[in-house]
C-alpha positions in Angstrom: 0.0 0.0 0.0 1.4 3.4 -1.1 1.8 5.9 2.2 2.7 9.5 1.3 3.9 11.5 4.3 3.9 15.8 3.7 2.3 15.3 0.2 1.0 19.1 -0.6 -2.5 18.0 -1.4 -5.1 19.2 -4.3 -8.5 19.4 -3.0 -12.4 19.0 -4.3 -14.7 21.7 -3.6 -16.9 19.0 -1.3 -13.9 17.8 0.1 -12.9 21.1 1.5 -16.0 22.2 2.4 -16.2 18.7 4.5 -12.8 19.4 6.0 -14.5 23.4 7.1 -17.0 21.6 8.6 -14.8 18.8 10.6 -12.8 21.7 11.7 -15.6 23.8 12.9 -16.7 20.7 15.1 -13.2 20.1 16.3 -13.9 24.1 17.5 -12.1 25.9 15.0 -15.1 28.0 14.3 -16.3 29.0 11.0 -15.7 32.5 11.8 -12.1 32.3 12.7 -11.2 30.3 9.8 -12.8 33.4 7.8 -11.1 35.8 9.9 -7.4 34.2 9.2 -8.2 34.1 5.4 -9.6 37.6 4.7 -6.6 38.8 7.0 -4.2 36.6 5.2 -5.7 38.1 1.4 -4.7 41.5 2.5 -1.0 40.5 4.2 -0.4 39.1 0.5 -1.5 42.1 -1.4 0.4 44.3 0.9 3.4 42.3 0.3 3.1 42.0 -3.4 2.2 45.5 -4.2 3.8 47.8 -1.3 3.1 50.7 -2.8 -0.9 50.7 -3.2 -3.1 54.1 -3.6 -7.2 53.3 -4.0 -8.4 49.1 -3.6 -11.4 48.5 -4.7 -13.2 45.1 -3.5 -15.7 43.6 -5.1 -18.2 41.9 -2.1 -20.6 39.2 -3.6 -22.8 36.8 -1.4 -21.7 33.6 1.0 -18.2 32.8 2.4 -16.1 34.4 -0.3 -17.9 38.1 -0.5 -17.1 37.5 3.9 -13.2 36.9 3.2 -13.2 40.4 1.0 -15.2 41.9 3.7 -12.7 41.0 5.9 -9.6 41.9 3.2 -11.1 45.3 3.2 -11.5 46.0 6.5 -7.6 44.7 6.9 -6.3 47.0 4.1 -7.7 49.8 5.2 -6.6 49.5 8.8 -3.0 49.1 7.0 -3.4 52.8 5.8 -4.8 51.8 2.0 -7.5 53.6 1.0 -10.4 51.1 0.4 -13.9 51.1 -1.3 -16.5 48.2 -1.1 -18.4 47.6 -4.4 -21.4 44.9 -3.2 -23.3 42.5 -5.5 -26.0 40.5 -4.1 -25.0 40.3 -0.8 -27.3 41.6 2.1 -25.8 43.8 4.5 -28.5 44.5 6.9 -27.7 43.4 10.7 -29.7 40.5 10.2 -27.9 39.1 7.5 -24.7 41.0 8.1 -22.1 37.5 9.3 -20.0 38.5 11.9 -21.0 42.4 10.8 -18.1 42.5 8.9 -19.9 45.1 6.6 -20.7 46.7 9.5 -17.0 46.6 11.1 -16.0 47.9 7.4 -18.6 50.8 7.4 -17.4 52.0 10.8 -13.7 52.1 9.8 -15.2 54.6 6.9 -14.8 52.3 4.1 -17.3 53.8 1.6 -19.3 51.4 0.6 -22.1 50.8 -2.3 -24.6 48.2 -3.9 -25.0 46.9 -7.0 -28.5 47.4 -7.5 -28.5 50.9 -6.5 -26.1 51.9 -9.2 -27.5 53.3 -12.3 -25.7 51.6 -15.6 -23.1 50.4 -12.6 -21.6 54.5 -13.2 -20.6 54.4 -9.6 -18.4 51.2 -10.6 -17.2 52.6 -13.4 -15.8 55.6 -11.7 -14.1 53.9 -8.9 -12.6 51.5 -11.3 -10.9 54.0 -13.2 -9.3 55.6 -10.2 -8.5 52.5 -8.9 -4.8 50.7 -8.2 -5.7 47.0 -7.8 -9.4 45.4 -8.0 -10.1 42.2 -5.0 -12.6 39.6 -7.1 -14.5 38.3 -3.8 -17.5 38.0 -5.8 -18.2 34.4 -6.2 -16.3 31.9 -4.8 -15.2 27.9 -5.1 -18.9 26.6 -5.0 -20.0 28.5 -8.1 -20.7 26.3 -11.3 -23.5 28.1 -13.0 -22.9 30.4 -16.2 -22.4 34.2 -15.3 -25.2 36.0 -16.8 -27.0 39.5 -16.0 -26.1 41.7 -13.9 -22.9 40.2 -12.8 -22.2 39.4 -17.0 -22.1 43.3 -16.9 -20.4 44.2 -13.5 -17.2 42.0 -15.1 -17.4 42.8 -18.3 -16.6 46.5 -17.1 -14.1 45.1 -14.9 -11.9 43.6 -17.7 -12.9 47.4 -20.3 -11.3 49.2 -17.6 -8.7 47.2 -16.6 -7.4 46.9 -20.3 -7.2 50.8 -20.1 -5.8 51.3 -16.2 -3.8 48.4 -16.3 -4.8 47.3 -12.3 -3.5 44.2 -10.8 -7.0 41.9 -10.0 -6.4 39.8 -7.1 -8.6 36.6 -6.9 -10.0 35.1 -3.3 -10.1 31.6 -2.9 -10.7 31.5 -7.3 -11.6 33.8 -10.1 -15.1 34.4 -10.5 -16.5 31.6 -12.7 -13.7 29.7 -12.1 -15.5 25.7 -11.7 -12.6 24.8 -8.8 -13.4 20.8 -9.5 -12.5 20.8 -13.5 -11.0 23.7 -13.9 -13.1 24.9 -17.0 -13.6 29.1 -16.8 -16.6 31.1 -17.6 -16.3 33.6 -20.7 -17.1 36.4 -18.2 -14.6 35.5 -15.7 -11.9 37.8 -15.3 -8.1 36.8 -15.2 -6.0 37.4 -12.2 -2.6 38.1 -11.1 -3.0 36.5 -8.1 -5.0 34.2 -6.6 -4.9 33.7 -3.0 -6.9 30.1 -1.4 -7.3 28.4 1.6 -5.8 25.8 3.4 -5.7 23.6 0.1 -5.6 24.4 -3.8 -8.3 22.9 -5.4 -8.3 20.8 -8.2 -9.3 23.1 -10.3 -6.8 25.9 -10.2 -4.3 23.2 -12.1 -6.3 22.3 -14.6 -6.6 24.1 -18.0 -8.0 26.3 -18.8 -8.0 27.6 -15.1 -4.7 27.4 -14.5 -4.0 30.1 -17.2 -7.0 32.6 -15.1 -5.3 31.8 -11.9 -2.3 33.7 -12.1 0.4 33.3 -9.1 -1.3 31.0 -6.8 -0.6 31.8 -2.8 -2.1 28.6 -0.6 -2.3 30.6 3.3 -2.9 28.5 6.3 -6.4 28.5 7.8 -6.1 26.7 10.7 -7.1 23.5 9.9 -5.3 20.5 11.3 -3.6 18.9 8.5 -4.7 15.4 9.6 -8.1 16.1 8.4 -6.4 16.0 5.1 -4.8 12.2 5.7 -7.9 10.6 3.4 -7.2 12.8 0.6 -5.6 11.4 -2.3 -5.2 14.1 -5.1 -1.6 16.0 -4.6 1.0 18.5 -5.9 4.8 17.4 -6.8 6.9 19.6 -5.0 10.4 20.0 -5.0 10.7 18.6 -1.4 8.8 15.6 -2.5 10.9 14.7 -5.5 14.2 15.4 -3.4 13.1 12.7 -1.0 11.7 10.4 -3.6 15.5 10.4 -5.3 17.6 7.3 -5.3 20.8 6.8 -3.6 24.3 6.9 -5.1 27.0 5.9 -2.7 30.2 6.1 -3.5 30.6 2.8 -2.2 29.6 1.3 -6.0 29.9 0.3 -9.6 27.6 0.2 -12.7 25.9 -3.1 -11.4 24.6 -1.0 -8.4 22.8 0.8 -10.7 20.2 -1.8 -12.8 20.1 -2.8 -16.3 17.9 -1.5 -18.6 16.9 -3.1 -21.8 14.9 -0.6 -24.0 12.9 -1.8 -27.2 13.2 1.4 -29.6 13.3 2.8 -32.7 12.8 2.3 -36.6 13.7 3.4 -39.6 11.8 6.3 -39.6 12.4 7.3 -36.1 15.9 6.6 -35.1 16.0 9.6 -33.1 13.6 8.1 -30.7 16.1 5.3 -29.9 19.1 7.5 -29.0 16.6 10.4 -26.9 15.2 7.6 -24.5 18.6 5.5 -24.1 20.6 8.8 -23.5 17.7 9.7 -21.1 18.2 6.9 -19.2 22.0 7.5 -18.9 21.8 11.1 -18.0 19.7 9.7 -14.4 21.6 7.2 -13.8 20.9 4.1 -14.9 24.0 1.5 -14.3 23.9 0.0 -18.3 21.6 0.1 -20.6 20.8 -1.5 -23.7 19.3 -0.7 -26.9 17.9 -3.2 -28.6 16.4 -1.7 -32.2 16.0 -2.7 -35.4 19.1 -4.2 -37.2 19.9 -0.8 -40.3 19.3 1.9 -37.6 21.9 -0.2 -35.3 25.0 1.9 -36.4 23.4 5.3 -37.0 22.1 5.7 -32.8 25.2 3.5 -31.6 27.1 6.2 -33.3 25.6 9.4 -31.2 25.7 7.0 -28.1 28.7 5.4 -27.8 28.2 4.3 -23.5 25.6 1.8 -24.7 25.5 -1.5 -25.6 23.3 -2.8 -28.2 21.3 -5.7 -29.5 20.7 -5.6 -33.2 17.2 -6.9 -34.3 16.2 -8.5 -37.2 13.4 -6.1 -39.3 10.9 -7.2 -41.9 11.4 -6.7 -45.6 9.8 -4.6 -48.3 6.6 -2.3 -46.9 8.0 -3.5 -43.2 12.0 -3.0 -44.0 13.7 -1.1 -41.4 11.3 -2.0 -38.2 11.4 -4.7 -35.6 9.7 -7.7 -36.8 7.8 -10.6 -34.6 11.0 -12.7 -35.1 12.7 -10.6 -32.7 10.5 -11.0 -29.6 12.1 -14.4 -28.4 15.7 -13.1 -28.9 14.7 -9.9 -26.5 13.1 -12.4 -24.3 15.9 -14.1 -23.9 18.5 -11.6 -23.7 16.4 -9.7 -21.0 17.4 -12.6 -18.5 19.6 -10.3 -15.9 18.0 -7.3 -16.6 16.0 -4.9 -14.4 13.6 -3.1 -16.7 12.5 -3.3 -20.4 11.5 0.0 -21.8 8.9 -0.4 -24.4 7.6 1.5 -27.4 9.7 4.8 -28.3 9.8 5.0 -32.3 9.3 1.6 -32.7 6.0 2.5 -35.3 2.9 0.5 -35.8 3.6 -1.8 -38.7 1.8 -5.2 -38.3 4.9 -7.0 -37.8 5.8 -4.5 -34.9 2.6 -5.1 -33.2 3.2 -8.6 -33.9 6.6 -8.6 -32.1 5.0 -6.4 -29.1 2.3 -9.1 -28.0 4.9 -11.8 -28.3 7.2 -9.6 -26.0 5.0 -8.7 -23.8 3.0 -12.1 -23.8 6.3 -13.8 -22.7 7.9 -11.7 -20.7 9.8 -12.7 -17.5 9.4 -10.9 -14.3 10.4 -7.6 -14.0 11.2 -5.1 -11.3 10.1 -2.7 -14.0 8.5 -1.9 -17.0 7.6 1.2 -19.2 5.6 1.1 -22.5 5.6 4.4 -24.5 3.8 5.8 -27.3 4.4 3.1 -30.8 4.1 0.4 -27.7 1.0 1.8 -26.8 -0.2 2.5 -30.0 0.4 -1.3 -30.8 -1.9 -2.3 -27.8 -4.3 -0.5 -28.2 -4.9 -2.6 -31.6 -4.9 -5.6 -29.6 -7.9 -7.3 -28.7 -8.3 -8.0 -24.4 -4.9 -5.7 -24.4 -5.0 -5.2 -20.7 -4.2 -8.9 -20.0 -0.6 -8.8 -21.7 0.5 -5.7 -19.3 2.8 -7.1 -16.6 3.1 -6.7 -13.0 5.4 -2.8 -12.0 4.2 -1.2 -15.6 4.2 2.5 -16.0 2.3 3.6 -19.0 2.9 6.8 -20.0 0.4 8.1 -23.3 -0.2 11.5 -24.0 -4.1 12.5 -24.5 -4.4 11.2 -28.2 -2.6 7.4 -27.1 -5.0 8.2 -23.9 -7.9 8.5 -26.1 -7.3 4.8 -27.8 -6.4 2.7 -25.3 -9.5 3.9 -23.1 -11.6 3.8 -26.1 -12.9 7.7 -25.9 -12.4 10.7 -27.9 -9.0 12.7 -27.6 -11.5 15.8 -26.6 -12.6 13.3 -24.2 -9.1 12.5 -22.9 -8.2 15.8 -23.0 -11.4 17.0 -20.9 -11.1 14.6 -18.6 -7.8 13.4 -18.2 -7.7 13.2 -14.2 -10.9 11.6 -13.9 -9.8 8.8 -17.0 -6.3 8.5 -15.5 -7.5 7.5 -11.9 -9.9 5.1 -13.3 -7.8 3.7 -15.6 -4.7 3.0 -13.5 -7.4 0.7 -11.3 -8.6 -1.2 -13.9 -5.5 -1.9 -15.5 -3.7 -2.2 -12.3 -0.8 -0.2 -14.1 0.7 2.7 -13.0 -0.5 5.3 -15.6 1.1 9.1 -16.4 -1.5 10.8 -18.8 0.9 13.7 -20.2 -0.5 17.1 -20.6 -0.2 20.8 -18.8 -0.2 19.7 -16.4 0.6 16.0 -16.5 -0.7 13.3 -13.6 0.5 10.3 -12.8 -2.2 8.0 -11.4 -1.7 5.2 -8.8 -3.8 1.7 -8.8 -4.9 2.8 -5.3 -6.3 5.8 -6.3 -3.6 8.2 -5.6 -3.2 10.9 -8.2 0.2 13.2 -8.3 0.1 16.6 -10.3 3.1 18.4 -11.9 2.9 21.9 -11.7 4.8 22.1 -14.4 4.0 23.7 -18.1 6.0 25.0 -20.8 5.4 25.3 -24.1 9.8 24.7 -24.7 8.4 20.7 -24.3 6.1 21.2 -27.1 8.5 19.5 -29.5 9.0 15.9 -31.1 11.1 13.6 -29.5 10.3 15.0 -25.5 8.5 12.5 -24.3 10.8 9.7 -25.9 13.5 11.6 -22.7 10.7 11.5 -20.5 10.3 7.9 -20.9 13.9 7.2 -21.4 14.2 9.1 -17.4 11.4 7.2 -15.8 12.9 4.3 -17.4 16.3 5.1 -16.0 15.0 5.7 -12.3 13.1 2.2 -12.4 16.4 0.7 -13.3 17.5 2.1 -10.2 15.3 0.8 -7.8 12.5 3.8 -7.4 9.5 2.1 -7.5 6.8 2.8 -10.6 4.8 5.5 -9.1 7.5 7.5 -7.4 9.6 6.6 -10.7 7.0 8.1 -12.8 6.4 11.4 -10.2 10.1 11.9 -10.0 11.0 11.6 -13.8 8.3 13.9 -14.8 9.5 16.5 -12.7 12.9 16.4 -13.6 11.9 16.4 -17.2 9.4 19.3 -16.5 12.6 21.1 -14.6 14.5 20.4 -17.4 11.9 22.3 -19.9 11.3 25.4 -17.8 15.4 25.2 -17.9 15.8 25.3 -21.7 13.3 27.7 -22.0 14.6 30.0 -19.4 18.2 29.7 -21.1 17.0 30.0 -24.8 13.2 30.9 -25.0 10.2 28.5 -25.3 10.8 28.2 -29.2 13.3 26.1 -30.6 14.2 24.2 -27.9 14.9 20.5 -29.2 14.3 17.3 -27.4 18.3 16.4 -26.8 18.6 19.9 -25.6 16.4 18.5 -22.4 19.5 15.8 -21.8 22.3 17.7 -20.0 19.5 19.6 -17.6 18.9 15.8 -16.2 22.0 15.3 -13.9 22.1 19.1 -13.3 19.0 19.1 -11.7 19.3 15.7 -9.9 22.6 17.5 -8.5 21.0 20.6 -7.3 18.3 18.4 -5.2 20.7 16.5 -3.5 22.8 19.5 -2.6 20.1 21.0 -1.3 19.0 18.5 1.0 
């Protein structure tokens, strides 16, 4: 059973509200916990933007127009001059939670309401002399389309700001941000930042949400973190991938460090041969092994001269130049020794080639680890009862399109729902299963699901994921087991993308340019441990 200790998790919209509730019955009142958050929306503006003339907040109904009450009521007590624009919120005592409008009012916040604003002029006016806009308007329970009056009240928010150029600051999401799927209203306004409470939620790392969200800020509310323990959605953090890393004494040799066998490339893509085997290298693995089709043999032996390689026999005429079926009991045999068999990368989808992956894979001895990768994937998901050939410690790693044919949905399916698909999948096929995309997941047979918070369009490019592959590939041969192999490599092949493009700009980057990032990166973690 997989037990994660300090994973940063990614919560539901139910699940957080359940963990409000437990901790309101535990005695952390409802109140306080909207106290600390409202408070803590205002500490992060002031820190961000020091320098801060007129705020206006917008206040709508429930929990989240209470936080901006509250964010108000903070800034101006911190010497910014506030204003409190109100949409469908009731303010009478009565109605008036914790008479934070009141408490506002008092401190000589001016204050007005929606409905009593003519063409929303008032708005208008304050918008334009305004330094930074607070969106506490609707918050994490809102799913229904933004119509109305509210259409209008942001669609003068986003006029303006394209001619005052304010900062808009989100609390707890953008308004008509769906916090569960991440999809975004056409009336929602984009922020800069987004500040939320005690968790993320799912939603503001999903697209297109993640692109509304701006800089997300996660402040502590006061809820015990236990509460959280059930919880099974999380974020990859640095800290998490640092202790996830394998060991590398000094006390050791090549053997230390697995074998890998990896079944790659064809005629056509020879590239993807020498991208995953080099990948494989550059994190470690011990020795590794191409084994690819016979007339690519001296072309990717050539650009990677620290492997050893098994030459395959290919097919002739239409098939020339790609691993045929014959080849599947010689790989069998020469994997005895071996640690892991990396599957799929280039290998294309000719019959013969889907021919020589069933045999493999039909025959294959035990394994600490296996990976099966795009043509692999491709080839099984032409296979009838497919599931039954994947062995025991398999990673598969598909992006949405490869996704889309091995669950038998659409790739606008796959892409829509890639969390929910991933998560199911990985069950069913007992398999540990990385659906690639911004941002990728990597989905455990027990449910757990790991997010990269990683996206850059520098990976964008043919021949990445044959590195990504080739680096999960290289951590199984060490040891790490699938899941934590497949969290671990995508980061550090995520790192590695947000390093190219930071050194040379998101276009242009090329797959091999990924490789000498890997042991950079795997260097800075340990160091700072």
């Amino acid at each position: 059973m997989l037990v994660l200790d300090n994973a940063t998790k990614l919560v539901t919209v139910a699940e957080m509200a359940a963990l409000e509730k437990r901790a309101d019955a535990a005695g952390h009142a409802y109140a306080t916990m909207m106290e600390i958050a409202g408070r803590g929306v205002a500490q992060r503006i002031l820190a961000r933007y020091p320098k801060l003339g007129l705020v206006t907040v917008l206040v709508g109904p429930g929990n989240n127009g209470g936080d901006g009450l509250v964010c108000a009521r903070y800034l101006q007590q911190a010497g910014v001059a506030t204003r409190i624009y109100v949409w469908k919120r009731r303010t009478e005592p009565e109605h008036d939670y914790q008479a934070h409008y009141a408490q506002a009012v008092a401190l000589g916040i001016p204050a007005h309401h929606a409905d009593g604003d003519d063409e929303l002029g008032t708005l208008h006016a304050w918008l334009a002399e305004s330094d930074l806009v607070v969106d506490a308007l609707l918050g994490t329970g809102s799913n229904r389309p933004i119509t109305g009056q509210l259409a209008a009240l942001l669609t003068l928010v986003r006029d303006q700001q394209s001619i005052t150029a304010y900062p808009v600051v989100a609390v707890d999401c953008v308004s008509g941000l769906n916090c569960d799927t991440g999809a975004v209203d056409a009336q929602a306004v984009a922020a800069d930042l987004t500040v939320t409470f005690a968790y993320a939620k799912q939603g503001h790392y999903q697209f297109p949400g993640a692109e509304v969200t701006g800089t997300l800020h996660v402040i502590d509310i006061g809820i015990e973190p236990h509460f959280a323990d059930t919880i099974q959605t999380f974020l990859l953090t640095e800290d998490q991938i640092r202790r996830w890393l394998p060991a590398r004494p000094n006390n050791s040799h090549k053997g230390t460090y697995g074998k890998l066998m990896a079944a790659v490339g064809s005629m056509n893509y020879p590239g993807a041969a020498y991208l995953s085997c080099a990948a494989a290298g550059r994190v470690g693995s011990g020795l590794l092994t191409g084994a690819v089709a016979q007339p690519i043999w001296s072309l990717v032996a050539a650009q990677l001269a620290e492997a050893t390689w098994l030459p395959l026999p290919t097919g002739t005429d239409d098939a020339y130049g790609v691993i045929d079926q014959s080849a599947a009991p010689i790989v069998t045999a020469a994997l005895d020794g071996y640690d892991v068999l990396l599957l799929g990368c280039g290998l294309g989808q000719n019959p013969t080639t889907q021919a020589f992956v069933r045999q493999l894979l039909g025959n294959l001895p035990a394994l600490p680890g296996v990976l099966i990768d795009a043509d692999g994937l491709n080839c099984l998901a032409k296979t009838e009862q497919w599931p039954t050939l994947l062995p025991a410690n398999v990673v598969l790693t598909p992006h949405a399109a490869e996704l889309g044919r091995l669950a038998n949905v659409s790739v606008t399916e796959a892409v829509a729902q890639r969390w929910t698909i991933a998560r199911q999948k990985a069950h069913e096929w007992q398999a540990v299963l990385l659906a690639k995309g911004p941002y990728t997941v990597i989905a455990h047979p027990e449910g757990w699901l790991a997010v990269l918070p990683i996206a850059t369009a520098a990976l964008a490019t043919a021949g990445t994921g044959d590195v990504l592959a080739g680096t999960i590939a290289g951590l199984l041969t060490q040891g790490v087991d699938p899941f934590r192999a497949a969290c671990v490599g995508a980061w550090l092949h995520g790192t590695a993308g947000l390093r190219c493009a930071e050194a040379m700009g998101t276009t242009g980057v090329l797959a091999s340019d990924l490789l000498p990032h890997l042991p950079h990166i795997i260097q800075h973690l340990r160091l700072e441990k």
